[in-house]
LOKOL-284604 format. One record per residue (C-alpha): residue number from 0; residue in one letter; x, y, z. Coordinates in steps of 0.5 Angstrom, whole numbers, plus 500, padded with zeros to 3 digits. Example, Ala and Ser with C-alpha at 12.3 -4.5 7.8 and 13.67 -1.06 7.14 Angstrom:
% residues 2
<r><num>0</num><residuo>a</residuo><X>525</X><Y>491</Y><Z>516</Z></r>
<r><num>1</num><residuo>s</residuo><X>527</X><Y>498</Y><Z>514</Z></r>
% end
This chain:
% residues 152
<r><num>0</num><residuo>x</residuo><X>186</X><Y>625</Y><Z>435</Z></r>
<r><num>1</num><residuo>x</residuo><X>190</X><Y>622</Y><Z>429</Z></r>
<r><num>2</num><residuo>x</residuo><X>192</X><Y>629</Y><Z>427</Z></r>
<r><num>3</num><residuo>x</residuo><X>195</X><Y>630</Y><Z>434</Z></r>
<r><num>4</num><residuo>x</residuo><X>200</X><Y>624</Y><Z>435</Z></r>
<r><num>5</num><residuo>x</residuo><X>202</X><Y>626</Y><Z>428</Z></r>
<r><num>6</num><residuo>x</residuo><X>205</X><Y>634</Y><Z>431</Z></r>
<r><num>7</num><residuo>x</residuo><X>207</X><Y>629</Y><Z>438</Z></r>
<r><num>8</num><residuo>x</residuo><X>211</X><Y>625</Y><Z>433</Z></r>
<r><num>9</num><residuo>x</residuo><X>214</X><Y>631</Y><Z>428</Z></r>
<r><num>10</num><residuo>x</residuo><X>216</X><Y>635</Y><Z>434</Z></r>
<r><num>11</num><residuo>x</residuo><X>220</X><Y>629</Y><Z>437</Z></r>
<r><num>12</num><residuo>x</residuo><X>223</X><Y>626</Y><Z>431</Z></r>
<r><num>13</num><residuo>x</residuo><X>225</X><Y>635</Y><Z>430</Z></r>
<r><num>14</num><residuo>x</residuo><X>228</X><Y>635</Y><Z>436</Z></r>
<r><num>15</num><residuo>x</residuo><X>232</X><Y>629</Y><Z>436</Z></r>
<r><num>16</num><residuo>x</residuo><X>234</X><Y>631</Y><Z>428</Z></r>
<r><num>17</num><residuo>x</residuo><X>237</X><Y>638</Y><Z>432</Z></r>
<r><num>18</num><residuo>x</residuo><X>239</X><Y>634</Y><Z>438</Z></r>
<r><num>19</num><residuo>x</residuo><X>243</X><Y>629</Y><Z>434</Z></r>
<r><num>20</num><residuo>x</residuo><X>246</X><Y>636</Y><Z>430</Z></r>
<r><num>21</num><residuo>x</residuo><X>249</X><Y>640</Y><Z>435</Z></r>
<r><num>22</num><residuo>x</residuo><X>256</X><Y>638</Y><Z>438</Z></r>
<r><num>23</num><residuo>x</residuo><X>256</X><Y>637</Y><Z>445</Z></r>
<r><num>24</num><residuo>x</residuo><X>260</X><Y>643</Y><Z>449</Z></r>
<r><num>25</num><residuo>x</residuo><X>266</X><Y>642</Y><Z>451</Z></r>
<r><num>26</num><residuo>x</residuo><X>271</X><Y>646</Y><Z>456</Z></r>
<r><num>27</num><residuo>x</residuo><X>278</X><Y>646</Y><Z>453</Z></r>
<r><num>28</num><residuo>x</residuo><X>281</X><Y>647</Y><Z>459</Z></r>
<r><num>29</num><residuo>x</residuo><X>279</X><Y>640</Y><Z>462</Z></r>
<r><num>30</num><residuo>x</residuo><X>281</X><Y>636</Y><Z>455</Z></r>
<r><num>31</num><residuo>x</residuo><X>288</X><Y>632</Y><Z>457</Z></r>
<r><num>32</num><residuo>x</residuo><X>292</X><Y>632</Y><Z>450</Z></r>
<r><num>33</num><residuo>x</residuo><X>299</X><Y>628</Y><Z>449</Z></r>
<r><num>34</num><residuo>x</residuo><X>303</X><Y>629</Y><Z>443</Z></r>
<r><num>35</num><residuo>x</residuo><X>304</X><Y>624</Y><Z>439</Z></r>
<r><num>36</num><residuo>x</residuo><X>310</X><Y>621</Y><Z>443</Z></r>
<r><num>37</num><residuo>x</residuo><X>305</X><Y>620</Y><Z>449</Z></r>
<r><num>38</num><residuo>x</residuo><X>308</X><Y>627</Y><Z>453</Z></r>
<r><num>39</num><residuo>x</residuo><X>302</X><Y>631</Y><Z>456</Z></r>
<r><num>40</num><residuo>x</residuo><X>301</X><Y>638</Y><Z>452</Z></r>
<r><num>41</num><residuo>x</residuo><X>300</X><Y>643</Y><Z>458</Z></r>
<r><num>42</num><residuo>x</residuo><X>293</X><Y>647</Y><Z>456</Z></r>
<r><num>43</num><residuo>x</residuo><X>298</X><Y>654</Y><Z>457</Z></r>
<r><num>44</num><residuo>x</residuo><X>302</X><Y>651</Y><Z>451</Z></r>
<r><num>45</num><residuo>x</residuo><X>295</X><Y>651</Y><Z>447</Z></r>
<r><num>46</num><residuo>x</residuo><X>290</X><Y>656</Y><Z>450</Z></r>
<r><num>47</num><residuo>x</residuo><X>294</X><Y>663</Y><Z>450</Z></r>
<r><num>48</num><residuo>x</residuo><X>290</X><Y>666</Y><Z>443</Z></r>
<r><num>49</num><residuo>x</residuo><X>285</X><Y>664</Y><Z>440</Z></r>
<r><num>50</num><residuo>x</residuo><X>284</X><Y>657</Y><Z>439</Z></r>
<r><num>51</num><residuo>x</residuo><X>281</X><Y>652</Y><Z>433</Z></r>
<r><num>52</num><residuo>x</residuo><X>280</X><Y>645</Y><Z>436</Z></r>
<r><num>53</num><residuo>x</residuo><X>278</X><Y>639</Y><Z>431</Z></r>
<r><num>54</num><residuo>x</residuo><X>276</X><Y>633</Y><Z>433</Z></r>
<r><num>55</num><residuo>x</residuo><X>277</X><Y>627</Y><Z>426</Z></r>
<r><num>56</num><residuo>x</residuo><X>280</X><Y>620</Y><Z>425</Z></r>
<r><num>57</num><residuo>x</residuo><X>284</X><Y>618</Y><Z>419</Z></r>
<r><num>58</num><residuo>x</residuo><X>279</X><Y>613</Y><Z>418</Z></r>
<r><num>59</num><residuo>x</residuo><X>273</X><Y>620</Y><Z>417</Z></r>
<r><num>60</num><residuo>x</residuo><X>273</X><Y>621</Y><Z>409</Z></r>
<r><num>61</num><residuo>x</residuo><X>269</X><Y>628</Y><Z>410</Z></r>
<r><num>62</num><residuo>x</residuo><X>275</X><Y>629</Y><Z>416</Z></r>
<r><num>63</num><residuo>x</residuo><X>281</X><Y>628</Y><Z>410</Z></r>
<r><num>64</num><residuo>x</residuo><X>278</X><Y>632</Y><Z>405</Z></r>
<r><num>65</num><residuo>x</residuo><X>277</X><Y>639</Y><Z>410</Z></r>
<r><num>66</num><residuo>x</residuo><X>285</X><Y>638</Y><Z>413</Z></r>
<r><num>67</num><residuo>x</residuo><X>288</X><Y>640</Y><Z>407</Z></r>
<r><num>68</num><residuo>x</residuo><X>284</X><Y>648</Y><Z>409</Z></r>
<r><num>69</num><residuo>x</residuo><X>285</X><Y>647</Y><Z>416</Z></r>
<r><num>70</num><residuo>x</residuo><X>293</X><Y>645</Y><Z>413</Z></r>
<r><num>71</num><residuo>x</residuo><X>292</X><Y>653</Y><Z>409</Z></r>
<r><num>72</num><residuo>x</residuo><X>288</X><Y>656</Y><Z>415</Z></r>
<r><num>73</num><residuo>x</residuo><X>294</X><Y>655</Y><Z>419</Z></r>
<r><num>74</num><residuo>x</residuo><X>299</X><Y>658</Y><Z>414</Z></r>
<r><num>75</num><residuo>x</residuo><X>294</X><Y>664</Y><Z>413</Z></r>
<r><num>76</num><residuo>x</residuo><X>293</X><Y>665</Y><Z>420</Z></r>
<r><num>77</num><residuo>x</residuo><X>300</X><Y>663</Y><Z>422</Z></r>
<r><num>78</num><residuo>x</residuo><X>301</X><Y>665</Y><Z>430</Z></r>
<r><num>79</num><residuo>x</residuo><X>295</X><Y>669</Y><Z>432</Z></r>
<r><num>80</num><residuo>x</residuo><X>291</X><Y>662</Y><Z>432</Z></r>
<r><num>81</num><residuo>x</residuo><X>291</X><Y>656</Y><Z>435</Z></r>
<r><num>82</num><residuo>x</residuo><X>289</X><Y>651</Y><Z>430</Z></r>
<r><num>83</num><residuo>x</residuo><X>290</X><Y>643</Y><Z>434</Z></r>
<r><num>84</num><residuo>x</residuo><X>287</X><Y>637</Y><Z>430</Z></r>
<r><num>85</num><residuo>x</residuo><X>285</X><Y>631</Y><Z>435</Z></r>
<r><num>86</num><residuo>x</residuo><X>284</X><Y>624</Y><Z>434</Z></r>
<r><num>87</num><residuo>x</residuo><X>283</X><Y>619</Y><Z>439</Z></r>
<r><num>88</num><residuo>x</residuo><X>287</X><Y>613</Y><Z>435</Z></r>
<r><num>89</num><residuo>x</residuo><X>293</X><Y>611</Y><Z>437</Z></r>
<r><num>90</num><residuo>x</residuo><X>299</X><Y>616</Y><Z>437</Z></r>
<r><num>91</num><residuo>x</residuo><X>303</X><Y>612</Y><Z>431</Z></r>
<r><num>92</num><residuo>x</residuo><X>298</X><Y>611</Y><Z>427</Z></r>
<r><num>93</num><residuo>x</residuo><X>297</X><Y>619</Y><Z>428</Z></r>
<r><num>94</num><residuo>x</residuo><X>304</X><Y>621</Y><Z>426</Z></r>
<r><num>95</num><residuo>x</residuo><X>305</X><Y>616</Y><Z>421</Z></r>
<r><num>96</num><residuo>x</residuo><X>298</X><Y>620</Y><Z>417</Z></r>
<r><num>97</num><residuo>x</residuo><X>302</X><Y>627</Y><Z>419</Z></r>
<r><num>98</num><residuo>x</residuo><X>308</X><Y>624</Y><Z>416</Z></r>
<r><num>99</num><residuo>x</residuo><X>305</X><Y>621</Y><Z>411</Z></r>
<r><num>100</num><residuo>x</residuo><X>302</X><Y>628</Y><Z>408</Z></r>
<r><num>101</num><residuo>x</residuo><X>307</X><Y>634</Y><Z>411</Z></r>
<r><num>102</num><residuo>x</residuo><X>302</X><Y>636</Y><Z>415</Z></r>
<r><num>103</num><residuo>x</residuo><X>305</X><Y>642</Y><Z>420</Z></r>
<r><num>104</num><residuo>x</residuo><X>300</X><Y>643</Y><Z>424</Z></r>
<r><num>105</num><residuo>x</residuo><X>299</X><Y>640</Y><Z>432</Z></r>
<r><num>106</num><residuo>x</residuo><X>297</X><Y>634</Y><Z>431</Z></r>
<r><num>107</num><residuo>x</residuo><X>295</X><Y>630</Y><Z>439</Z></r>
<r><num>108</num><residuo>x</residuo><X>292</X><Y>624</Y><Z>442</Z></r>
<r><num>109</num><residuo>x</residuo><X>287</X><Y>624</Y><Z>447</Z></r>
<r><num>110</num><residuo>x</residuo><X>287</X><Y>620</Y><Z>451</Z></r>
<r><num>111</num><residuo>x</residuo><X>280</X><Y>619</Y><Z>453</Z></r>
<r><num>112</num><residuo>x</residuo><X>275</X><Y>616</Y><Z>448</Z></r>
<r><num>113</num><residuo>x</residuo><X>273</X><Y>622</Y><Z>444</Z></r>
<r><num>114</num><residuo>x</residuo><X>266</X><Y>619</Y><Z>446</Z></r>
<r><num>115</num><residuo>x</residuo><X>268</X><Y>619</Y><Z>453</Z></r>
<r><num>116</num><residuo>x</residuo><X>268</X><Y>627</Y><Z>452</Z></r>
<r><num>117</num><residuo>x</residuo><X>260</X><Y>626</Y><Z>448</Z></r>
<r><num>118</num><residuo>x</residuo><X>263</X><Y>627</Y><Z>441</Z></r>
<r><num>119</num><residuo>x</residuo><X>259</X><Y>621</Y><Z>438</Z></r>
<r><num>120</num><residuo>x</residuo><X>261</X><Y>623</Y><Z>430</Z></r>
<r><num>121</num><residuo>x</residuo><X>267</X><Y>626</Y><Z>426</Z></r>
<r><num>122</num><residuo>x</residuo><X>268</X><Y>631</Y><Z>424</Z></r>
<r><num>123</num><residuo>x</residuo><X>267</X><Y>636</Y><Z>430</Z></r>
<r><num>124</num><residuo>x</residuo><X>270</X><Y>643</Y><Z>431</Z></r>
<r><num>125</num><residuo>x</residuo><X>270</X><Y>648</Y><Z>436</Z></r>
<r><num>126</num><residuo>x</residuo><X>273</X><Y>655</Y><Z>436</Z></r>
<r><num>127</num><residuo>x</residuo><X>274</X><Y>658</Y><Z>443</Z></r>
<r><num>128</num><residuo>x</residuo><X>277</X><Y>666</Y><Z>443</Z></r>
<r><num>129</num><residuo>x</residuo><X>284</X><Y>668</Y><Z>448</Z></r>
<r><num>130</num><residuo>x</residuo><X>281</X><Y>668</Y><Z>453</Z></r>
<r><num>131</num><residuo>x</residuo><X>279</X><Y>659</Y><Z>452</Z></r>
<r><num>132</num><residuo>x</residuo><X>270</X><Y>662</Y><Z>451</Z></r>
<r><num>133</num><residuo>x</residuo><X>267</X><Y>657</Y><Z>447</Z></r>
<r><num>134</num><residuo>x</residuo><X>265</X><Y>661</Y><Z>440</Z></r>
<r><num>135</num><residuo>x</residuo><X>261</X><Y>656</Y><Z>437</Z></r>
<r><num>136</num><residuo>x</residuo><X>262</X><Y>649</Y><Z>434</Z></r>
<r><num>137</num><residuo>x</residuo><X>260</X><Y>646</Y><Z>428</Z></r>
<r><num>138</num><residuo>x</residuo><X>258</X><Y>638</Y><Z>427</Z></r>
<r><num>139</num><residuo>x</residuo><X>260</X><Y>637</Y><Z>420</Z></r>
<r><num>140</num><residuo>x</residuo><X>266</X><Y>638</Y><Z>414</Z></r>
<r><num>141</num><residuo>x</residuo><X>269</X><Y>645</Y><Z>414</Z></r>
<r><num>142</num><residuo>x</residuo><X>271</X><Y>648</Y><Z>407</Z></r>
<r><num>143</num><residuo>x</residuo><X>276</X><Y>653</Y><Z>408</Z></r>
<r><num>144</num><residuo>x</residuo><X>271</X><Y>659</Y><Z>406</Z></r>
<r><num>145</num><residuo>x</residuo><X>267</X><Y>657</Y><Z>413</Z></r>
<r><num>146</num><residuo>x</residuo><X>274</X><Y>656</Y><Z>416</Z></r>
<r><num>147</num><residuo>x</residuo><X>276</X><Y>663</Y><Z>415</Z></r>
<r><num>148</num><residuo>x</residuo><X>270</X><Y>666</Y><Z>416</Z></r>
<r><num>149</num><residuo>x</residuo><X>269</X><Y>662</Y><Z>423</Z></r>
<r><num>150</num><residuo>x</residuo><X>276</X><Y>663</Y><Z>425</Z></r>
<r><num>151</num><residuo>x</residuo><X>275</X><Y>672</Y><Z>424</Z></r>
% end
């Protein structure tokens, strides 16, 4: 009997760990974004090619040390990809960052909760082919091996 509660409580602590590690899905042709000066950006402007979407906050200490592979990804791959970075923290905070670093790519605000979208931690990043089908996602820092290889 013991043996039994045992199995019970391992298969459900299994399932919640796997659960807690999978992102949500999400349909980027639903997202609202806005520039960092507040103007909604159109899916068409973003959606065309592929397309890597990374939700992160300037407070994430594993989301700053993968921008700067994300930064290079985008060098590297230039216009056959889109490569957008997401946060829901104020636009001027956002800019101020993007400023602050010369990053290049589109940083945007969503602005919805990330929670509201079921994002309950960040990093999390979802790369879509052209046609804007979810590829895959992945719950965790990305160094710029897992990104190149994810984006090809």
């Amino acid at each position: 009997m013991l043996f039994v509660a045992l199995l019970v409580a391992a298969v459900f602590f299994i399932e919640r760990k796997i659960k807690h590690n999978t992102p949500p899905t999400i349909h980027a042709m639903g997202l609202v974004l806005q520039d960092l000066n507040g103007k909604e950006i159109p899916f068409s402007q973003i959606g065309n090619k592929p397309m890597v979407l990374n939700f992160w906050g300037t407070w994430c200490g594993p989301c700053l040390q993968e921008i700067p592979g994300f930064e290079l990804a985008g060098k590297q791959f230039g216009d056959k990809v889109n490569i957008v970075m997401i946060s829901d923290e104020a636009p001027e905070k956002l800019a101020a960052f993007r400023e602050k670093n010369n990053y290049q790519l589109l940083y945007v605000h969503s602005p919805k909760p990330l929670t509201d979208l079921g994002i309950t931690s960040v990093p999390v990043t979802y790369f879509y082919n052209a046609a804007g089908k979810l590829v895959t996602a992945k719950k965790s820092a990305l160094n710029e091996n897992e990104l190149a290889a994810a984006i090809w």
